[in-house]
C-alpha positions as a printed NumPy array, in Angstrom:
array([[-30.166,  56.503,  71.848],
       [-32.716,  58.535,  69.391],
       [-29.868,  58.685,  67.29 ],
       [-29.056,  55.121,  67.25 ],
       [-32.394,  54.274,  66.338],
       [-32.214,  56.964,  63.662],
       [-28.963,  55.648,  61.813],
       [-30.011,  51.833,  62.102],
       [-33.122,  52.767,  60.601],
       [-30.895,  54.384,  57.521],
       [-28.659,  51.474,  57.907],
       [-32.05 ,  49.551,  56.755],
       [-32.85 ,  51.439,  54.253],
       [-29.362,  51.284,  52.423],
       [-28.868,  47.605,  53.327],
       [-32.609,  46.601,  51.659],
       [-31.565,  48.649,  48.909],
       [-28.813,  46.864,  47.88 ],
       [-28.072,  45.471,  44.776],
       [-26.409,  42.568,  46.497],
       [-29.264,  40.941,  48.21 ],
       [-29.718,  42.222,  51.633],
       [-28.471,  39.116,  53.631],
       [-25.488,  39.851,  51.645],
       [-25.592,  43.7  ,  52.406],
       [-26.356,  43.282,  55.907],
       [-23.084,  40.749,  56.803],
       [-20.746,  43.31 ,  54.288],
       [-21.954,  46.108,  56.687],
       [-21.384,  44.311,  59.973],
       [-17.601,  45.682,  59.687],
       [-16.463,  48.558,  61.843],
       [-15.479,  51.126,  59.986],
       [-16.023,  54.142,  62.226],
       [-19.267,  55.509,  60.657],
       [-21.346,  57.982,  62.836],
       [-23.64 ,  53.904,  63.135],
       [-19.939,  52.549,  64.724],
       [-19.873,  55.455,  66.736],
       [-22.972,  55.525,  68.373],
       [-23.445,  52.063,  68.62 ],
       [-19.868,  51.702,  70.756],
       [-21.221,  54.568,  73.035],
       [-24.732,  53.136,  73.647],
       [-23.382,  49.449,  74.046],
       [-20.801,  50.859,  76.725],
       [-23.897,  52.862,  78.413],
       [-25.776,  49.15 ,  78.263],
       [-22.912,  47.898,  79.784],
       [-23.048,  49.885,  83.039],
       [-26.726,  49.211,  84.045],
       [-28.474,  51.934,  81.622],
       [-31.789,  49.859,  81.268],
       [-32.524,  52.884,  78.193],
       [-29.232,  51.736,  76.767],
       [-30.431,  48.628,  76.968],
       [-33.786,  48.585,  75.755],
       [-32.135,  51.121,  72.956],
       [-30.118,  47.833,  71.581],
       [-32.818,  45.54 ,  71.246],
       [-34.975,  47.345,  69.274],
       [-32.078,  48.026,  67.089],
       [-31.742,  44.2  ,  66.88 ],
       [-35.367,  44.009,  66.621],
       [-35.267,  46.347,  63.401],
       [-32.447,  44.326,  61.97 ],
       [-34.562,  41.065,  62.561],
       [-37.45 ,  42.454,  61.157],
       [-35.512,  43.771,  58.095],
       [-34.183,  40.21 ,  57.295],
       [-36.678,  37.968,  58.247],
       [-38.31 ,  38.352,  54.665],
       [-35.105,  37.509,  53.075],
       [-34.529,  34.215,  55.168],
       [-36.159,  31.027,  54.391],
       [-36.832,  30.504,  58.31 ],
       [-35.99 ,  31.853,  62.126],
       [-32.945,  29.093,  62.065],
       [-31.607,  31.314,  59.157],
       [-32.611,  34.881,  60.061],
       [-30.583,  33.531,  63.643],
       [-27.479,  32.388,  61.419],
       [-27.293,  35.691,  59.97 ],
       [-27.334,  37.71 ,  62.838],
       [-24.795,  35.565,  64.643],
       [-22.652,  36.084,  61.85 ],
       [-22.951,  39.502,  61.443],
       [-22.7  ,  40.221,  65.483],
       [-19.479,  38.031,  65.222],
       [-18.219,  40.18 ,  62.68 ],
       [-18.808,  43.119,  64.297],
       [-17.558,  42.392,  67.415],
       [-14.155,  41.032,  66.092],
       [-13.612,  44.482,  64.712],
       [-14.711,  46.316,  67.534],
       [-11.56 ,  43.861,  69.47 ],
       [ -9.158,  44.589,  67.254],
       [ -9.656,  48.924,  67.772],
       [ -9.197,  48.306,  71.152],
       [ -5.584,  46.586,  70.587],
       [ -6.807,  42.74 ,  71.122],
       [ -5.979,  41.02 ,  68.226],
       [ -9.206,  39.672,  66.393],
       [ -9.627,  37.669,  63.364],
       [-10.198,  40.126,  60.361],
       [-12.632,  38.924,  57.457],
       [-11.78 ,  40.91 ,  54.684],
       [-11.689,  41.342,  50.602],
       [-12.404,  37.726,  49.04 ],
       [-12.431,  35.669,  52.285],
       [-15.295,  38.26 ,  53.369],
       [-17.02 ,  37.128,  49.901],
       [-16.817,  33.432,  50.303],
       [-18.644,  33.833,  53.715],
       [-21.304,  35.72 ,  52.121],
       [-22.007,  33.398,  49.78 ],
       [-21.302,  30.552,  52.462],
       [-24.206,  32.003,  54.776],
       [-26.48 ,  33.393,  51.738],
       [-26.562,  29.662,  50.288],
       [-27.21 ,  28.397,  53.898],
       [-30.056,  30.878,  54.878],
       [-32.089,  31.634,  51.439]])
């Protein structure tokens, strides 16, 4: 769990770094890609999942960092929420689709229209 909190804290740093805006960076990052973040994050959410209240409480203040990190680059709570839905739904499609359920895959320029889609909706 200190490592989760570790890499999402890097994950900040890179994604407010960005040279793409980091609403932008934050939904091109919610992709599974099987980075030590990927990693860690599956084994903590399964922990979560069977009653580990650390797990748990682990997870939100990941969310909480990820919040925090936006919420300057959203014009309002309504958007900061709209990115974080998107970027969960992203994520969890991908984390479907490595376990064999077929998930819808937002990739190359369809990826890039819903950036700009939720960017334009949220800034």
């Amino acid at each position: 769990m200190e490592r989760l909190e570790k890499l999402a804290r890097e994950d900040v740093e890179e994604i407010e770094r960005s040279t793409e805006g980091a609403v932008a960076a934050h939904i091109r990052s919610s992709q599974n890609t099987g980075s030590a973040l990927d990693v860690t994050i599956l084994a903590v959410s399964r922990l979560a999942q069977n009653g580990n209240d650390a797990a748990t409480a682990s997870l939100r203040r990941v969310r909480e960092l990820w919040e925090e990190s936006l919420r300057g680059h959203t014009r309002d709570e309504t958007a900061l929420q709209i990115v974080l839905l998107v970027s969960d739904g992203l994520y969890f499609n991908a984390v479907l689709d490595l376990n064999a359920v077929p998930s819808p895959r937002v990739e190359g320029a369809d990826l890039d229209k819903l950036i700009a889609a939720v960017v334009a909706a949220t800034t």
